[in-house]
C-alpha positions in Angstrom: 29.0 27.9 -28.8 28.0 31.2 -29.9 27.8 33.0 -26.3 28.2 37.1 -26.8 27.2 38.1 -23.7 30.2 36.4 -22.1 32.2 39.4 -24.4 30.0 41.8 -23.1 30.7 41.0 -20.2 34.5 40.9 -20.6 34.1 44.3 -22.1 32.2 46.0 -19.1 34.2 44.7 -16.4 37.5 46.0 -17.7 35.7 49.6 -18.3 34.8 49.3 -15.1 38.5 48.3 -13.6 40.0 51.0 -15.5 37.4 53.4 -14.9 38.0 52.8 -11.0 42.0 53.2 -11.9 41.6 56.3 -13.8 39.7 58.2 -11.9 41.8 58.3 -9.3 44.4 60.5 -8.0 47.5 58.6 -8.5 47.2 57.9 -12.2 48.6 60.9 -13.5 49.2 60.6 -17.9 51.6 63.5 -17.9 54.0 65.4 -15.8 52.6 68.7 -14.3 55.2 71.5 -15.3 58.8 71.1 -15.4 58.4 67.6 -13.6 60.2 64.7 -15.6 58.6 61.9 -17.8 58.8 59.1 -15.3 59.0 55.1 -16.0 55.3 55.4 -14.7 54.0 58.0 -16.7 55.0 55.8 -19.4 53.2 52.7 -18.1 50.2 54.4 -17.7 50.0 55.4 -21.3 51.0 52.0 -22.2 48.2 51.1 -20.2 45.4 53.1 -21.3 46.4 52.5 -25.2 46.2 48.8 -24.2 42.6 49.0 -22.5 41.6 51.0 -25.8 42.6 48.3 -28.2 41.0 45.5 -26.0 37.4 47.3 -26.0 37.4 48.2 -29.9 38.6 45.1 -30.9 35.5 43.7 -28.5 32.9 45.7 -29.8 34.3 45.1 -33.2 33.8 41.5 -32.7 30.2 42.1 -31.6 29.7 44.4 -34.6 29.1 48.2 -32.7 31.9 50.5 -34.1 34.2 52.4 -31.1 34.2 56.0 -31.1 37.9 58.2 -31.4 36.3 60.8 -29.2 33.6 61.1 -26.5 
C-alpha cells in the first residue's frame, strides 16, 4: 500500500519530540567556557545528527529536498 501520510506523520511527530527536547534548558550542545566536553554533550550531538538524517531521508523519500540551513 502506498500510504505517505503515515511518513508524514512519522516525520512531524519526531520534529515535534525533538523540538520539545531542544528547547529546553538541559540540552546544552556545547560546554560554556572552560567547562569539559562531557559524555552528554557528546550524546546530544549524536542525537541531533541522528534526528537530521531521519527527516532528510523522510522527505527524500516523499520527494521535498531538506534544507542545510534555516
Amino acid at each position: 500500500m502506498r500510504e505517505p501520510h503515515r511518513v508524514a506523520r512519522y516525520l512531524e511527530d519526531t520534529a515535534s519530540v525533538f523540538n520539545k527536547w531542544y528547547d529546553t534548558k538541559e540540552c546544552r550542545m556545547l560546554p560554556h567556557g572552560d567547562e569539559p566536553v562531557t559524555p552528554a554533550n557528546l550524546a546530544r550531538l549524536v542525537l541531533v545528527h541522528a534526528t537530521r538524517t531521519v527527516l532528510a531521508n523522510g522527505l527524500g523519500l516523499l520527494g521535498v529536498s531538506a534544507p542545510e540551513r534555516m
